[in-house]
C-alpha positions in Angstrom: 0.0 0.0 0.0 1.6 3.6 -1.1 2.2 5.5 2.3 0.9 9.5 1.8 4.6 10.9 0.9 4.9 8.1 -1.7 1.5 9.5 -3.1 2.8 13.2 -2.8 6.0 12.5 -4.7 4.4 11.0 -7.2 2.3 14.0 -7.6 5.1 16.2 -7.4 6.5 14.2 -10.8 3.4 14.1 -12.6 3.1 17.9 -11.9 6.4 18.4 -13.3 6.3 16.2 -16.3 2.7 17.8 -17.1 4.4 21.4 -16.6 6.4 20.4 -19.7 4.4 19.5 -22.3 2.7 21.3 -24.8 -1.1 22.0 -24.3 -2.4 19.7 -26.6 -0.5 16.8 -24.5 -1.8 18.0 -21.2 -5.7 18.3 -22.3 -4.8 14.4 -23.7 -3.3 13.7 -19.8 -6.9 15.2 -18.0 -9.3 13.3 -20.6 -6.9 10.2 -19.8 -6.8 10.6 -15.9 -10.5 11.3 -16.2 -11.0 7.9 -18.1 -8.7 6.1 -15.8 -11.1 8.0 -13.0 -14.8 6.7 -14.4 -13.2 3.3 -14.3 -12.1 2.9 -11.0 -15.3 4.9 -9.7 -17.3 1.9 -11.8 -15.0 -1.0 -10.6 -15.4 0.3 -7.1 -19.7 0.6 -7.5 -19.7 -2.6 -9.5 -18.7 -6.0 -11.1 -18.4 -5.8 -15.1 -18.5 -8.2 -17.4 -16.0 -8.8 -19.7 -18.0 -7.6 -22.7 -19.4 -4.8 -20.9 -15.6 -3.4 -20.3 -14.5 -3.9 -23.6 -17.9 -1.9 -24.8 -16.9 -0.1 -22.4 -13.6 0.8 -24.2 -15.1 0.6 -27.3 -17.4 4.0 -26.7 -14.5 5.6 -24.9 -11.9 5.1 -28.3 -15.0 6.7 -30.6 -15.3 8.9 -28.2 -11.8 10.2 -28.0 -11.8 9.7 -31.8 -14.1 12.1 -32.3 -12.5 14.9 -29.9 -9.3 15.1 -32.0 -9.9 17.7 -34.6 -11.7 20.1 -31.8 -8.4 19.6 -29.9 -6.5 20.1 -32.8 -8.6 23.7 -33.0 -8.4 24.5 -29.6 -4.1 23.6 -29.5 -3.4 25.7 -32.8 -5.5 28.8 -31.2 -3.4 28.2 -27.7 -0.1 28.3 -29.5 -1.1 31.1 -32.2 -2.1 33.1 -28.4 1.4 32.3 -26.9 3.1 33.9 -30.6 1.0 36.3 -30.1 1.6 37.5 -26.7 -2.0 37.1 -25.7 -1.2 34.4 -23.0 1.0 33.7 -20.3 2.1 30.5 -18.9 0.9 29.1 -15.8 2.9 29.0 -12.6 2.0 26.1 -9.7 2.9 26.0 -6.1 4.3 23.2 -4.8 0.8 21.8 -3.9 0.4 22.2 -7.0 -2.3 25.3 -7.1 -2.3 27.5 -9.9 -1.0 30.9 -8.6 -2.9 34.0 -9.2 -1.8 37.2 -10.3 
């Protein structure tokens, strides 16, 4: 069983790595983790069947599929706002907390 500080440094690296990728990645990293999130919440509420998981997976993959191009839109608009000057990049605390300001 991960102890608390084993859960916290893990944090602290998945912070860190997500603090370096482009936006595009990240927004692929929070639609994963919240995938990831609505499985363990089902797996934890109930038993599934085999077939039901891979259905299951089958919806979420269409689902995803579907997203790309409007992430596609949404990363070019995000970079063509950093060229621009129009944005500024997030800073964290070590909680990591988005810091106002």
């Amino acid at each position: 069983m991960e102890t608390t500080l084993q859960l916290f440094a893990y944090e602290e690296i998945l912070m860190n790595i997500v603090r370096s990728l482009p936006a595009e990645r990240v927004i692929q990293i929070l639609d994963y983790a919240r995938y990831i999130q609505s499985l363990t919440d089902k797996l934890i509420t109930e038993d599934e069947t085999e077939e039901e998981i891979i259905a299951d997976e089958e919806h979420w993959n269409s689902q995803f599929a579907a997203t790309q191009d409007g992430l596609k839109k949404m990363a070019d608009k995000v970079r063509s706002d950093i060229h621009a000057g129009r944005s500024m990049p997030m800073v964290f605390t070590k909680e990591g907390k988005i810091l106002k300001g």
